[in-house]
N, C-alpha and C positions, 0 to 999 in steps of 0.2 A: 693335913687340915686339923685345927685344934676342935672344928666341932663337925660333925656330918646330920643336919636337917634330913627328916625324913619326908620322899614325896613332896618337894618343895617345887614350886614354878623356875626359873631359872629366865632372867634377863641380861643380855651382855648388849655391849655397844662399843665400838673401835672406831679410833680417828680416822674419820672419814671425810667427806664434802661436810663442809660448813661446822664439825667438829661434832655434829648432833650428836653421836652415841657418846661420845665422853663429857660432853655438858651434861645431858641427860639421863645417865648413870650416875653423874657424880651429885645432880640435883634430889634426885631419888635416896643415896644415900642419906644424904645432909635431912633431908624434911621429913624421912622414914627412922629417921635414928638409929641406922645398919652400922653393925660391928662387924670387924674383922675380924674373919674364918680362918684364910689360909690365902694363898697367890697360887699363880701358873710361871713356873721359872724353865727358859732354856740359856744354852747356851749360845744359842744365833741372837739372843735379841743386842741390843743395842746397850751397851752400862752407863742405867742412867737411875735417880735415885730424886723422890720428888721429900721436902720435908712440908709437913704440915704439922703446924702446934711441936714442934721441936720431935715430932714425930716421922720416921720413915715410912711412905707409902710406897709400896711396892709397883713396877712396872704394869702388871697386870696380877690386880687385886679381887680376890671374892670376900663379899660381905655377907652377910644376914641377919635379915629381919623378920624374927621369931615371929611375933603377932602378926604378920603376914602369911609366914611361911613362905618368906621371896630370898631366892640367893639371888647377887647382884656381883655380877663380871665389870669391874671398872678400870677399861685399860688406857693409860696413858703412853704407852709407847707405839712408833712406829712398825706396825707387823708384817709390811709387803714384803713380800716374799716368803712369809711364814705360815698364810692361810690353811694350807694344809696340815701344818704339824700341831697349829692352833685348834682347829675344828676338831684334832685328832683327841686333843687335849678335855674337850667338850664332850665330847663323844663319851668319854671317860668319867668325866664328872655326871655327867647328864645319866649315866648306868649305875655308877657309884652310889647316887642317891636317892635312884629308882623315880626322877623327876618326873613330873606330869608334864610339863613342857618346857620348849625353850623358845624363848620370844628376843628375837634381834632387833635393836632400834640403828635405824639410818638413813643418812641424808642419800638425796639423789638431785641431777641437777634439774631445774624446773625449765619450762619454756617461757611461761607467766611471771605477772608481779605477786599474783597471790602463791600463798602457803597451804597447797594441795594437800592429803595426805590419804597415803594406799595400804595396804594390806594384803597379805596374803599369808594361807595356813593350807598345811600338809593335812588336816583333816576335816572333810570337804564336810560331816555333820557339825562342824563349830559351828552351831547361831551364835553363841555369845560373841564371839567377832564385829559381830553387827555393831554394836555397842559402841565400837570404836567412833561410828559416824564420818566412817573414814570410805574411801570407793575400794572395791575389788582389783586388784593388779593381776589383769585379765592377757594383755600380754606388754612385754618387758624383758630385759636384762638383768639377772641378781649378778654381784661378782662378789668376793671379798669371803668371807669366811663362811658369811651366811650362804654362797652358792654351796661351800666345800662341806657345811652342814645338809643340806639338801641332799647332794651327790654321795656321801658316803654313806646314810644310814636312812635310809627310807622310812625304816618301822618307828624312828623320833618322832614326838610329835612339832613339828619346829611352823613357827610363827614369825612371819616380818610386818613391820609396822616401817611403811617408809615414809618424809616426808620431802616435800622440791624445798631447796634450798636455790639459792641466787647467789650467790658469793663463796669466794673462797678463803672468805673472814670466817671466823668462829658466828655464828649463827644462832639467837639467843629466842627468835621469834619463832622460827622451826624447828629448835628443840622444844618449847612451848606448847607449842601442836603436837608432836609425839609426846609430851607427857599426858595435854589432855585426851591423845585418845589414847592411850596407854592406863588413865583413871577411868574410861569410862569403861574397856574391857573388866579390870580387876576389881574396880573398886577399890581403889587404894587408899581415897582421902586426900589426894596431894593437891593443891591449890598450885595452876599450873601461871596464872597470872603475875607472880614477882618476877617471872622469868623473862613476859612481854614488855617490863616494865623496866629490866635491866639491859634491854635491847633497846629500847626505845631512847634512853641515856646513853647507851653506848652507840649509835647512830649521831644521836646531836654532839658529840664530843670530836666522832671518828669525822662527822661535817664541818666542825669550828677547825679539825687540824687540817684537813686537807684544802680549808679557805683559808688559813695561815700560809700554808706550802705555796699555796697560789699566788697571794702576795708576795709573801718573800723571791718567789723566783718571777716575779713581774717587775718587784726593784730589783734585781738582780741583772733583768733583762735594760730595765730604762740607764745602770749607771754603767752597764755595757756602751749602750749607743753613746751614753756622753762623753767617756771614754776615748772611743772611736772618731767621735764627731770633733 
């Protein structure tokens, strides 16, 4: 790593349901003006190389945001099957830095039309959780790294912030809600509404295309039967 923060908070987020943790990580960077620290490389993951601004980003990237004091885990690759070696990875930085905490952001699937959103922390005196204005995740199922951060190292202090998602599109109104209640825990400043707003565009676009598809294969279907006929 070219820099090691000391005592910093530590947020990651993996592509999950509805993409929450990597919208949301990578929204965080962008309006927090996070710099690149260093990555997490193996060699199980997938070779894949993302360019931004003629820049390489790395598979799973950490940033930092000094005036914070927030590291930020932004991963863009697929990791099923790596939970373990990934957690293990965290586990490591998470000691390395002597972090106060690690807060996981993720999507879960919802029952509802509304955008729930839950919580839960490994340390049962956190009031400032409350903050979040988010419900208690009283009982439930974690899976995914955040479970393998749970199960390996009890004495972290680890924090999930989940939100229901609906879809197995990229999800821009549920990452929304995990930023705001993500701003209301840390106080971060982040203005989570450009995010509802670029959901809201990207709904009325993903509806004109799938009224287009509709069409199109309705004539599709009419110069069938005339065809036919």
């Amino acid at each position: 790593m070219k820099e090691k923060p000391k005592s910093p908070i530590i947020v990651e987020g993996f592509p999950g349901l509805g993409l929450i943790g990597t919208i949301s990580t990578e929204y965080l960077i962008k309006h927090l003006g996070a710099k690149s620290i260093g990555y997490i490389s193996s060699q199980n993951l997938t070779p894949m190389v993302a360019i931004h601004e003629s820049k390489v980003v790395q598979p799973l990237e950490v940033y930092y945001v000094k005036r914070k004091n927030l590291v930020i885990l932004h991963a863009l690759a697929d990791i099923r099957g790596m939970e373990w070696e990934i957690a293990d990875a965290l586990v490591q930085l998470y000691t390395m830095l002597k972090a106060k905490e690690i807060i996981s952001l993720e999507g879960i699937l919802g029952q509802n039309k509304e955008v729930n959103g839950y919580y839960y922390s490994s340390n049962l005196k956190n009031k400032g959780i409350t903050k979040t204005k988010a419900d208690q995740l009283k009982e439930g199922v974690i899976m995914g790294v955040t479970a393998a951060l749970l199960l390996k190292n009890q004495e972290m202090v680890t924090t999930g912030l989940f939100v229901e998602t609906h879809s197995k599109l990229p999800d821009s109104r549920a990452a929304a809600k995990i930023i705001e209640m993500l701003d209301g825990y840390l106080s971060l400043g982040v203005d989570y509404k450009p995010l509802e707003q670029a959901a809201a565009e990207f709904e009325e676009k993903l509806q004109g295309y799938v009224e287009k598809m509709r069409n199109t294969a309705k004539k599709t279907d009419e110069k069938a039967v005339n065809y036919v006929g």
